[in-house]
N, C-alpha and C positions, 0 to 999 in steps of 0.2 A: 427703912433701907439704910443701913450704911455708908461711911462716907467713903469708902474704898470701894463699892458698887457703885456709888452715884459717880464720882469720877469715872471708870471705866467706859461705862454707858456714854458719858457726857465728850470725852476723848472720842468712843468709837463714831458716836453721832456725828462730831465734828469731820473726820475722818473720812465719812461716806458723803458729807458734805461735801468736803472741799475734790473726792473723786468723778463726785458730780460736775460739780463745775469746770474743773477739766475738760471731762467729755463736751458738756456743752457749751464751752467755749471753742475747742476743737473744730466742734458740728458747725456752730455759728462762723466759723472762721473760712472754713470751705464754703457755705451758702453765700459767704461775702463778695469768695471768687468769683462766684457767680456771676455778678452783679456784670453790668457790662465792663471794661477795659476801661478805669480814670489817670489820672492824673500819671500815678505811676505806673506806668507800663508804656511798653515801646511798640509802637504799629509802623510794620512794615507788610511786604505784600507777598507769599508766596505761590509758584506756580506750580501745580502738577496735575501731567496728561495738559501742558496747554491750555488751562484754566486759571483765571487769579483770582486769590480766596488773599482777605484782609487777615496776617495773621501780629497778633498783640501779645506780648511775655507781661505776664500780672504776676508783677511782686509779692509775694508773702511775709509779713514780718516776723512771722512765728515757724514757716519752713518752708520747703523748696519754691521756687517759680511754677506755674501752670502757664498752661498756653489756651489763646482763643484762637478758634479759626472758625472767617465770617463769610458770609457770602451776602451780596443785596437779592433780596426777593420779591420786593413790591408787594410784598403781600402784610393790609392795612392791620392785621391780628395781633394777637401777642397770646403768648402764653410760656411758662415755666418748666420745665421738667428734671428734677433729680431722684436720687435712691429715696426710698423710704429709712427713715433714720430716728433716735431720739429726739431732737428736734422736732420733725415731723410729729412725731405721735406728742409730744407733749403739746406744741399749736392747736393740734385737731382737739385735744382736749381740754382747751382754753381756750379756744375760738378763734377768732382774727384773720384764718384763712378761707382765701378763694379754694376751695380743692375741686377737683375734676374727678369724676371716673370715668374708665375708659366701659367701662360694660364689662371686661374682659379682668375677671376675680383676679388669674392669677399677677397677671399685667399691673392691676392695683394694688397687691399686696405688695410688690416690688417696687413700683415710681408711683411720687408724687408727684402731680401734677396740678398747677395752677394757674387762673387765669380770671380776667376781667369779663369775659366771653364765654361763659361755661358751654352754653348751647353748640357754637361753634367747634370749640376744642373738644366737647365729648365728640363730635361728630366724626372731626379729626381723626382723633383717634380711637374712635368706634373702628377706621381701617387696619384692618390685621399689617398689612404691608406697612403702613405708620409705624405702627405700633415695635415691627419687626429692623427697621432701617434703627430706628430709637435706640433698643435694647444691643443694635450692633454696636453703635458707638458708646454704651457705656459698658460695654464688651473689649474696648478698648482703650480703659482707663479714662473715659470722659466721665466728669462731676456733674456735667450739667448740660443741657441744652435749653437752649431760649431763643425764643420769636419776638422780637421788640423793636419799634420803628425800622420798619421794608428792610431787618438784616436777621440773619439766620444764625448764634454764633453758638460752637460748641467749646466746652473747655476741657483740656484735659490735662492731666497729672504728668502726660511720660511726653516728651518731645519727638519721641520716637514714633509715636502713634499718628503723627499731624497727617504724614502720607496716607497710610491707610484709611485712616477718617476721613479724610476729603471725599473720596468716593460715595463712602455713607449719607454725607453731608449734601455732597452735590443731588443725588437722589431725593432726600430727603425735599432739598430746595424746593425740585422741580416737582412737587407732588404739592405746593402749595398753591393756593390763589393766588392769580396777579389783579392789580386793580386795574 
């Protein structure tokens, strides 16, 4: 080979590399928001229809703010839920996750779902109506939803959405266990 082929190749490689990493930095970057609300972000509380839901602004340092909005639910469970993503598929094919299915193909092609509890959370969301409040709120620019220590919190990308999510979210709540 050549050394004017072997550069090319060796450039383009490079190339597809560092596009990689991009993206899955990106990917990892959003899964982070996830994470519950720390250090930086500001929790305050807001009300709508006469309800109060704990909501948190998670800073980003690489792009916009997202927002959590929580609810306490008593309920002792936990479990994950976002889009199916590169991310995703690279874990599942390297191991290291809890994954969940819902029974429901096209549901699972869509979210992943994770959890400590598989039995429980397939059960979960074996419920179509689960399934269907879910898919509302990442219908309205939410990254993620999560069950973790008796709070309910979902996140989303648009601050516009917090209203209308609430409703999804308050639903969602009241469809879990209390202990």
């Amino acid at each position: 080979m050549d050394p004017h082929t072997l550069i090319m190749f060796t450039g383009a490689g490079v190339f597809l590399l560092a596009i990689l990493a991009v993206i899955l930095l990106r990917v990892m970057n959003k899964r982070d928001l996830a994470v519950e609300p720390g250090p930086g972000s500001d929790a305050t509380d807001m009300i709508v229809r006469g309800k109060t839901y704990g909501l948190h602004t998670i800073k980003n340092v690489t792009g916009p703010a997202h927002w959590a909005l929580s609810l306490p639910v008593g309920c002792p469970h936990t479990f994950s839920v976002h889009r199916e993503d590169a991310m995703a598929w690279l874990k599942d094919h390297l191991g290291g996750l809890t994954k969940v299915l819902s029974g429901n193909k096209h549901y699972d092609e869509e979210f992943e779902i994770n959890s400590n509890e598989a039995d429980w959370t397939r059960m979960f969301f074996a419920d179509q109506e689960n399934r269907r409040l879910v898919q509302e709120l990442f219908g309205l620019d939410c990254s993620a939803v999560l069950l973790n220590k008796g709070r309910i919190n979902v996140v989303f990308e648009e601050r516009d959405s917090l209203e209308e999510g609430a409703d999804a979210l308050s639903e969602l709540a009241a469809r879990l266990p209390k202990i």
